[in-house]
C-alpha distance (Angstrom), angle and dihedral (degrees) to the residues before:
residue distance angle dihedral
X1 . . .
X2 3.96 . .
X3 3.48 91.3 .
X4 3.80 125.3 109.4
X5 4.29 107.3 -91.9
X6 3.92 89.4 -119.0
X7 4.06 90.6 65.3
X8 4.07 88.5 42.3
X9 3.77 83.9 52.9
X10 4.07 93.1 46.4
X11 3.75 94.2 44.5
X12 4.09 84.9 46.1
X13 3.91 92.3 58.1
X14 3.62 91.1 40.4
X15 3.83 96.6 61.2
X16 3.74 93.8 35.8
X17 4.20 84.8 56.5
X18 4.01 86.7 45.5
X19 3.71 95.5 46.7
X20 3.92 93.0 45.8
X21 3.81 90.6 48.3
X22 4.32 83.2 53.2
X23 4.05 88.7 53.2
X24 3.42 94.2 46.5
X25 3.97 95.1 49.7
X26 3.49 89.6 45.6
X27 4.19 102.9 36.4
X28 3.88 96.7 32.5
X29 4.16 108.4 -119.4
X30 3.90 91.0 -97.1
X31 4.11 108.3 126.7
X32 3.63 107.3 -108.5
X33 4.12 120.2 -154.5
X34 3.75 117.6 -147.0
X35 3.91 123.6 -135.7
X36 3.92 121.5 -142.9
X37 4.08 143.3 179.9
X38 3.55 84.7 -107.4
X39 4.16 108.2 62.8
X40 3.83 102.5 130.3
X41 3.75 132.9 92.3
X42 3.69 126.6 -121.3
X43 3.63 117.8 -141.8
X44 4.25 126.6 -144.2
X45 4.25 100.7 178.7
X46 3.56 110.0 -61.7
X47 4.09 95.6 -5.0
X48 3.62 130.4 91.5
X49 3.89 117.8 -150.1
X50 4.07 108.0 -164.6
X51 3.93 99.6 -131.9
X52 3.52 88.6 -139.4
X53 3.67 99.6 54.2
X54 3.81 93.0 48.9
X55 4.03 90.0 46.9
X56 4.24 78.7 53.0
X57 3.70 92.4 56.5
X58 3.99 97.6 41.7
X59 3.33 83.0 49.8
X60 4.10 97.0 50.2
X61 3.63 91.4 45.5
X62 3.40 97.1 52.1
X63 3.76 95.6 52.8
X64 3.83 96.9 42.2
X65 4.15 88.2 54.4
X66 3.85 85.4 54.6
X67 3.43 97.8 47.1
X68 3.88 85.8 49.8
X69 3.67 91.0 57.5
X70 3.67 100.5 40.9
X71 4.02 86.4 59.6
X72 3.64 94.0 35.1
X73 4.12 104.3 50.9
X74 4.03 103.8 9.8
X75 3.91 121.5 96.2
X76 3.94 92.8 -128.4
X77 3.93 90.4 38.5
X78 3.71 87.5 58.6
X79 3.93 83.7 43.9
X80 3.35 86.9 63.5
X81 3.39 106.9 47.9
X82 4.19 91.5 44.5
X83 3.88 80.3 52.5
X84 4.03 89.2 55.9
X85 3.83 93.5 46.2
X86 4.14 98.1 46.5
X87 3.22 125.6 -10.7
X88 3.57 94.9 -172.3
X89 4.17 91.8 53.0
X90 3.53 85.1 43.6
X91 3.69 93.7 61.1
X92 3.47 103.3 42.6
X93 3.80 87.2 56.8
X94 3.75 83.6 62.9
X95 3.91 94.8 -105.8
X96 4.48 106.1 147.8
X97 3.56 94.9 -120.3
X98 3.63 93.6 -176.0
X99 4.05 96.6 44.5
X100 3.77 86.5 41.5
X101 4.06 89.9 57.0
X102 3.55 89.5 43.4
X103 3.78 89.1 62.1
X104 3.66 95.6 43.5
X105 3.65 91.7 59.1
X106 3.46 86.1 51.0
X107 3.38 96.5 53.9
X108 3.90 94.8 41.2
X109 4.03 87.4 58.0
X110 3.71 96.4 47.3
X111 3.82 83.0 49.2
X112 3.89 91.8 47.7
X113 3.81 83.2 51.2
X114 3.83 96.8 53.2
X115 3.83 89.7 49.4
X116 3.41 94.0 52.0
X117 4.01 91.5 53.0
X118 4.09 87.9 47.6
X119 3.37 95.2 51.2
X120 3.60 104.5 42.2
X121 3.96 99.2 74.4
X122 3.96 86.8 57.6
X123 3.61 100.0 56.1
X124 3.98 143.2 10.9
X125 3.53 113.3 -78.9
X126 3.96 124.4 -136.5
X127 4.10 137.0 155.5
X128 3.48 100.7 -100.1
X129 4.02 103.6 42.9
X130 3.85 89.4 102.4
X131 3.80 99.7 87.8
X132 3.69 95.2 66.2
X133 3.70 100.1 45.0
X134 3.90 82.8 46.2
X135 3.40 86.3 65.0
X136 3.14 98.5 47.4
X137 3.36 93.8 58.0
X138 3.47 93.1 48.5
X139 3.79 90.4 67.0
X140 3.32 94.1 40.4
X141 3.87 94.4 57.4
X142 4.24 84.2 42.4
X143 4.26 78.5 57.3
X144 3.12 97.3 57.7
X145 3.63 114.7 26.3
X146 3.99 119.1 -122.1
X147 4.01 116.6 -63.6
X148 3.39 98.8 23.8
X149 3.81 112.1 110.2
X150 3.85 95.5 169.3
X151 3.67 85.7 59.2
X152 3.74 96.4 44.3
X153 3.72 80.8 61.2
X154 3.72 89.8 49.6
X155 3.49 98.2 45.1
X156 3.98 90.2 49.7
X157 3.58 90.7 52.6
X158 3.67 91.6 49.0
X159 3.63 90.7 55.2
X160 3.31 101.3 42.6
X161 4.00 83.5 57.6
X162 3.63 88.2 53.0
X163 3.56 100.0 56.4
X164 3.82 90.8 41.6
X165 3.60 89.5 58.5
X166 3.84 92.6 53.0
X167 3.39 93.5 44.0
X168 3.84 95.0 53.2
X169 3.48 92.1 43.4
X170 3.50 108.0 42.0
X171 3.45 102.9 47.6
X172 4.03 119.1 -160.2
X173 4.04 97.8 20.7
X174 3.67 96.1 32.7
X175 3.64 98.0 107.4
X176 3.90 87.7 50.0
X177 3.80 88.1 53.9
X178 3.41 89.5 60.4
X179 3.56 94.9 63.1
X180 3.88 88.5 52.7
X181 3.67 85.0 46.5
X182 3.84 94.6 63.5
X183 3.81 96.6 45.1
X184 4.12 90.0 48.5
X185 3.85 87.8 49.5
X186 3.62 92.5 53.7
X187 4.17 91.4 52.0
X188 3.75 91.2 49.2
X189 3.31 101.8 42.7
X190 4.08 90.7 41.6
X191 3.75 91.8 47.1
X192 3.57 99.6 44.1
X193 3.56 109.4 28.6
X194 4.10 108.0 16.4
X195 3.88 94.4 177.1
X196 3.89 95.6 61.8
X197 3.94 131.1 -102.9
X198 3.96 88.1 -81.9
X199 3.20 109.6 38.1
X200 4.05 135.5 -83.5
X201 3.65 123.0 -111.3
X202 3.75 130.6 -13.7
X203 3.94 126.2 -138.4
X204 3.60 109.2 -101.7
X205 3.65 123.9 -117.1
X206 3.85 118.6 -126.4
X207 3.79 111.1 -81.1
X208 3.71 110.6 -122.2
C-alpha cells in the first residue's frame, strides 16, 4: 500500500498475466460462449434488441448508480474518496488509510467479478481477453477524469460510439481500428487534457 502507484500497477499486471496463464492451463485457450435465460431478441419496427444485451445494460446501470451512491452518501464511501484526494489529510483526520484500501480492493475485485459475469453472455470468453478491455478502460477513465462515475458512463458511451463508427465505416478492419482507437484516445486525452473531459476529483463532504 506504501509503495509508489507505478509498482502497485506492475505487481497488478503481473498477477493478472499469472492468473490468466492458470485459466488457460486449466480451461484450455479455446473461446468459450455462455448460455443464459435470456437468449431471444426483442423487436421495436425494423430493430432488433438482443434480450440479453439489454438485460447486460439494466444490469450495468443499475450497479454503477449504486456504486455512485455508496461513495457519494456512505461514511466509508466518503472514506474512500478522502483517501483518493490525500492520503496524508485523510489520515490525520483519523480515516484507516490502510484498512480503508484494503476494502477498496475488495470492492474493486468483487466489481471485476460482476463485470466479468455481465459481459460473458455477449461475447466468447477466453484467458487472455483482459488486455483489451483493460485498455479500454484505460481510456475510458482518461474520458472522464478519476471520481467521476457519471462520466465514466459518458466516456464509455462515447467510446463505444467511436468504435461503432469505425466499424461501420471501415468495413473488414473496423473492429481492429477500434482497438487503435482506444489507445489514440488515451494519448490525446492524456496529453491535452490530463484531468479527464469531466473533471477529476471532487472535495469530499464531511463524513457523518
Amino acid at each position: 500500500i506504501e509503495r509508489p502507484p507505478l509498482i502497485s500497477l506492475l505487481v497488478t499486471f503481473s498477477l493478472s498475466i499469472i492468473i490468466a496463464n492458470v485459466v488457460k492451463l486449466i480451461y484450455t485457450a479455446t473461446p468459450r460462449s455462455v448460455n443464459t435465460m435470456f437468449d431471444g431478441f426483442w423487436r421495436l419496427g425494423n430493430i432488433t434488441i438482443p434480450v440479453t444485451k439489454s438485460v447486460v445494460l439494466v444490469a450495468a446501470l443499475l450497479i454503477m448508480a449504486m456504486l455512485h451512491l455508496f461513495l457519494q452518501k456512505t461514511r466509508l464511501g466518503k472514506s474512500i474518496r478522502a483517501a483518493a484526494q490525500n492520503r496524508e489529510a485523510a489520515r490525520i483526520v483519523g480515516i484507516e488509510i490502510n484498512h480503508v484500501y484494503a476494502i477498496t480492493f475488495a470492492i474493486c475485485v468483487a466489481l471485476t467479478g460482476v463485470a466479468g459475469m455481465l459481459i460473458s453472455p455477449t461475447q466468447a470468453v477466453f484467458p487472455f481477453m483482459g488486455p483489451p478491455l483493460t485498455l479500454k478502460a484505460f481510456a475510458i477513465t482518461a474520458l472522464s477524469g478519476l471520481g467521476s462515475i457519471p462520466g465514466a458512463l459518458m466516456g464509455g458511451m462515447m467510446l463505444g460510439l467511436v468504435e461503432i463508427f469505425i466499424a461501420t465505416y471501415v468495413p473488414g478492419i473496423g473492429t481492429n481500428l477500434g482497438i487503435v482507437a482506444s489507445f489514440v484516445i488515451l494519448v490525446v486525452v492524456l496529453v491535452t487534457r490530463p484531468q479527464g473531459l469531466f473533471g477529476g476529483l471532487k472535495p469530499v463532504e464531511q463524513a457523518h
